[in-house]
N, C-alpha and C positions, 0 to 999 in steps of 0.2 A: 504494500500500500504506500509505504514512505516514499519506495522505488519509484510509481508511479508518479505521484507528488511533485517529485522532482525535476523528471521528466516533462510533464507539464509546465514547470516552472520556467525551465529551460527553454522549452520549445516559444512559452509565451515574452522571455527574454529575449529571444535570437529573433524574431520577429519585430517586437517594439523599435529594437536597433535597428534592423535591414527598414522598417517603415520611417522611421526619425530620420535614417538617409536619403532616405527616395525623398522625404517630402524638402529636407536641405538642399536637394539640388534642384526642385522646382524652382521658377521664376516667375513671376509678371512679363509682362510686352509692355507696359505702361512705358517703359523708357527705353525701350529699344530705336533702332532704325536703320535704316540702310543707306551705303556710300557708295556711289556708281564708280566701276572701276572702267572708262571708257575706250582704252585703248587694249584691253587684254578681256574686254567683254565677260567680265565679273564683277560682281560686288563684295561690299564686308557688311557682316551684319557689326552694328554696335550698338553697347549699351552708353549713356548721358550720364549715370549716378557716378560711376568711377572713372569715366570716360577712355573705355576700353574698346579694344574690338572681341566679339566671339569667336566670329568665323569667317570663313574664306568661301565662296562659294562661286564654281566655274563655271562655262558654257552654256553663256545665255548670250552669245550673239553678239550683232553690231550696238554695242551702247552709246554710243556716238551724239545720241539728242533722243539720250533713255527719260523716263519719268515713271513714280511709282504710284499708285492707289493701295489703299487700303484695305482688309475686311473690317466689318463693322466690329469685332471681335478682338481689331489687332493683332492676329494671329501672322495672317496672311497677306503678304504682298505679292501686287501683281505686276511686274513690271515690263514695260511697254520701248521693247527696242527697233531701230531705226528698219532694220530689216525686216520688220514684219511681226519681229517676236512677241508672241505675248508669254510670260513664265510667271506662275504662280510656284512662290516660296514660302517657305513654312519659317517662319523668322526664329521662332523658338527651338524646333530641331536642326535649323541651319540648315536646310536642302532644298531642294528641286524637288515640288510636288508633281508638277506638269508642263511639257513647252508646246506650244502650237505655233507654227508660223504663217498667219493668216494673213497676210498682203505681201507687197513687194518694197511699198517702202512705207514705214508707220511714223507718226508724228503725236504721239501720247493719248493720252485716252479718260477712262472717269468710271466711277462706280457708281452704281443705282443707288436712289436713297436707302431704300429697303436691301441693300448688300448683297442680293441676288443677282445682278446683272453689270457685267464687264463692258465696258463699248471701247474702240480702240477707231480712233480717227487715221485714215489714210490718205496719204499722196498717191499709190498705185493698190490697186485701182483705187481713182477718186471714190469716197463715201464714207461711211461708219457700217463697221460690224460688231455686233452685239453677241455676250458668250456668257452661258451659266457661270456662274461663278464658282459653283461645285466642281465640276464638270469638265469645265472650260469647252464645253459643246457651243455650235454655233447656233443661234436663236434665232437671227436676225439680219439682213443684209439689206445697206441702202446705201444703192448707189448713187451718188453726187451729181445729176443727171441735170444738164441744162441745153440751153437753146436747140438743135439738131441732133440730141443724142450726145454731145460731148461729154465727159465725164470732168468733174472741175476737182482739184487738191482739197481737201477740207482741215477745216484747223477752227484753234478755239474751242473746242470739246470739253464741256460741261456735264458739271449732273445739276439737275432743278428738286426744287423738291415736288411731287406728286409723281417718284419714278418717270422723271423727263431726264434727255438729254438736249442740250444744244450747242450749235457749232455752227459755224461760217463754212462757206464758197468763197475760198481766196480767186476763183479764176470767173466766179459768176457774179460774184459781190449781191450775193443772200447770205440768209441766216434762215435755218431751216431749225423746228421744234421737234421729236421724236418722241411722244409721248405713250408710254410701253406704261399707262396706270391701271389699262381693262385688258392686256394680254400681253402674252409675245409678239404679237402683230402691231406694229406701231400706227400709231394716227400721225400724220404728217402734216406740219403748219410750214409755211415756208413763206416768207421775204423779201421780196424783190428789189433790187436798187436800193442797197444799202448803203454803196458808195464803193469808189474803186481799191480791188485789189486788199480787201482784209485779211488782215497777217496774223491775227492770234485775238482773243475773248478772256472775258472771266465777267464771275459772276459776284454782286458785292457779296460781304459778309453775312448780311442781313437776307440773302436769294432774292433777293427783290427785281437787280436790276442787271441784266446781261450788256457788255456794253464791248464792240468788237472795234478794233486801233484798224487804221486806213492806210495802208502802205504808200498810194496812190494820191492820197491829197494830206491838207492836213485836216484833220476832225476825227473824229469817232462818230459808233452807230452805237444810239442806246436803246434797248425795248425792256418797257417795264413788262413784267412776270406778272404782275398783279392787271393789267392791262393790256394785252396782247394786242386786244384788237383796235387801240387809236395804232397801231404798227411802228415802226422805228425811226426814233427824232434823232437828228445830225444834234452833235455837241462840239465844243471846242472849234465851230467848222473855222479853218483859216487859221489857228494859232500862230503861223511861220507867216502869215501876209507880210507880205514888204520886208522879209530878211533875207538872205544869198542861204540858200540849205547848203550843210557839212556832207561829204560823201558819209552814205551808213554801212559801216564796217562792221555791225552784226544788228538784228534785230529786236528791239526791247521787248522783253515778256512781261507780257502785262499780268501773268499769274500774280507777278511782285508787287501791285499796286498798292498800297500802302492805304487803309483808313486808317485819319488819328485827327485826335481833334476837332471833330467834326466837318474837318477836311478831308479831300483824297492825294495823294501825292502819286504824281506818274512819269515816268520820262517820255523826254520831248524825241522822237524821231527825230536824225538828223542835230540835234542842238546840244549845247552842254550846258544843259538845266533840268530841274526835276518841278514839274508845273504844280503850282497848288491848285485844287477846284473844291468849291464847294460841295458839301455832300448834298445840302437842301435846295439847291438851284441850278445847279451842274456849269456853275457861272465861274471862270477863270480868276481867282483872287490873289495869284503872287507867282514868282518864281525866284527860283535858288540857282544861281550861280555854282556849278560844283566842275570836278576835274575834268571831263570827258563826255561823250555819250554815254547816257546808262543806261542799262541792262534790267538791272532791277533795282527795285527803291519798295525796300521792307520794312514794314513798321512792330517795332518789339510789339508784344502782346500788350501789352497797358496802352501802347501809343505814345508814347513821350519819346522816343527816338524812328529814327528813319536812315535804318544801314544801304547804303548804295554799290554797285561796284561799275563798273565802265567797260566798252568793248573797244578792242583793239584798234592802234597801238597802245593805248593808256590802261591797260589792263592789270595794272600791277599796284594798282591804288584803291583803296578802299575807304568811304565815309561816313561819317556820321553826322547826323540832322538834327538837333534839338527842333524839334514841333513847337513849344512853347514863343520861343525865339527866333526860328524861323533860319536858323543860322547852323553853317556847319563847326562841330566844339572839337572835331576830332580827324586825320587824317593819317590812315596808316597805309606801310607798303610791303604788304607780304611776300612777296613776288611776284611774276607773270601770270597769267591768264589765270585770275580768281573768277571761280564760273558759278560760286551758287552761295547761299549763305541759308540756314535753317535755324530759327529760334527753340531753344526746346521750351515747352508749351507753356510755361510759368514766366518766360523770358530772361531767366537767370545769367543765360549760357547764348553764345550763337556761334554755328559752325560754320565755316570757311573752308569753301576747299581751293586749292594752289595748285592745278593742273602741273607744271613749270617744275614747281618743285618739290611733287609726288608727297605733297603733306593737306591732313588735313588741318587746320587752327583752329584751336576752343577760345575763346573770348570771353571773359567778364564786363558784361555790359553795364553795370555798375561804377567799375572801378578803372573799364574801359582799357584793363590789361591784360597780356596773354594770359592762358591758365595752362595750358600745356598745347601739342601737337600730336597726331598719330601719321604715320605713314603711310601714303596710298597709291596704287600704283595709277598714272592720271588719274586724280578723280574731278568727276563733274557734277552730278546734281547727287545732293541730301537730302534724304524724306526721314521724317520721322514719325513714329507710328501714333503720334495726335492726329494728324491729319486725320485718322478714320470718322473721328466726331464732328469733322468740317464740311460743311457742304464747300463744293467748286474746288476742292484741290487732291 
């Protein structure tokens, strides 16, 4: 009997321990993310808390003008490479759950509100395709279809909320709605003559207002979400009237738009300024004088700062914006081709990545000094796994 006893005792010891382990090596995704490794078409997974990397993870393709989405979960990213790729990875066991190479050349993509559905925006063929997100099956196919049957590049690819996507005809100049809220079979609103040549979209914070940048002139195309049907008002039309434009040596993503303040801040196509505009009138109320053309103009989470970086040659400079004052307090130079900057979600922290020189930078936005660097081999865009609670990114 005592034999037994022990036995028992034992068996329910050696358990407690092997479970006490398993549950120590569990983690959260709350602080996780991913760092696009663009020239060796891999990424790292990292965690923010100790500002580490986990894992290495290989062959997923041309990452070239990669971008990633989220599951609603956190779990899962699904990242969206130039070739076509679409790869959903499992962030917490660091792997490759699935790769599908659905177009010929891809230009990023968006998750459905409801986390169910993948859409990946294509240059070849022009359109959006749409993929379980389980699954990564294909649901849905729209192609970009204008005047004679042409097929036009789409870009600016959104999620809305009521399970919508939208995105721009850079080669039709619409803006087309893909409303997937009664099926797999989308209902289609579409746009006409929104203005020439639209290079890229985003949607505000608030989903309210979809507003697509005009390669072709100077203005934006804005359609309020809550108003579809007054159709899309020109803003900003003409901001470059009467100046000589700068050759554009890369083009501004307007993912990086910045609300703060009850301002928007955005870069100027062509200029070396980041525009202020009202958020309540869409009305032009200031500009900031900074290094170069930019790229992107990020606003920390609270909004009291506005990180910027510049496309080439001036690539090697990075800013900072006080919103309050309107002015820039800070200018650093990490080296050459800095291509992406990510707040982690509280805005403690923002990451930098240094293409040039195979590093990524943690920043104290506070104290506005370095905190460390990791290694990476080119890297270009940073997601971190907040995004999944963001609508438009």
């Amino acid at each position: 009997m005592i034999v037994k006893y022990i036995i028992r005792i034992f068996i329910f010891t050696t358990t407690l321990i092997a479970s006490s382990a398993s549950f120590a090596d569990m983690r959260g995704s709350g602080d996780l993310g991913i760092i696009i490794e663009r020239a060796s078409g891999s990424i790292q997974i990292i965690e923010t808390t100790n500002r580490t990397k986990l894992f290495n993870i290989d062959g997923l393709g041309d990452l070239s003008h990669a971008s990633v989405v989220f599951s609603r979960d956190q779990r899962y990213g699904f990242v969206f490479g130039r070739d076509g790729g679409l790869t959903k990875v499992d962030v917490l066991a660091g792997k490759i759950v699935k790769r599908v190479v659905q177009g010929g050349n891809a230009i990023g993509g968006a998750i459905s509100q409801d986390g169910k559905l993948v859409a990946v925006s294509n240059y070849e063929p022009g359109g959006v395709r749409v993929f379980d997100s389980q699954t990564l099956e294909m649901v849905a196919d729209i192609p970009a279809k204008y005047g004679n049957g042409l097929l036009s590049k789409t870009v600016g690819l959104v999620d809305a909320p009521g399970n919508k996507f939208i995105f721009s005809l850079y080669d039709a100049g619409e803006t087309w709605i893909a409303d997937f809220s009664a099926s797999n079979t989308p209902k289609i609103t579409k746009f006409k003559d929104i203005g020439d040549q639209p290079y890229d979209g985003l949607i505000t914070p608030d989903a309210r207002y979809y507003v697509a940048g005009l390669f072709g002139e100077d203005g934006l195309a804005m359609l309020d979400l809550w108003h579809p049907e007054k159709g899309v008002k020109r803003i900003l039309d003409g901001y470059g009237r009467g100046e000589e434009p700068l050759p554009v040596y890369k083009m501004p993503h307007l993912e990086g738009w910045a609300a703060a303040g009850g301002n928007l801040f955005l870069p100027a196509i062509g200029r070396h300024e980041v525009l202020v505009v009202s958020a309540s009138n869409w009305k032009e109320v200031a500009r900031i004088p900074v290094h170069g053309q930019p790229v992107f103009a990020m606003a920390r989470p609270d909004g009291r700062q506005i990180w910027v970086n510049f496309a080439h040659p001036k690539n090697d400079v990075l800013q900072v914006i006080d919103v309050d004052s309107m002015s820039i307090i800070k200018t650093f130079k990490p080296g050459r081709a800095i291509l992406h900057m990510e707040f982690t979600p509280r805005g403690e922290q923002i990451w930098v990545s240094v293409r040039d020189r195979n590093v990524v930078e943690v920043y104290d936005t506070e104290t506005l000094k370095k905190i460390t660097e990791l290694p990476a081999n080119t890297p270009s865009g940073i997601f971190l796994t907040a995004r999944a609670s963001r609508m438009g990114l």
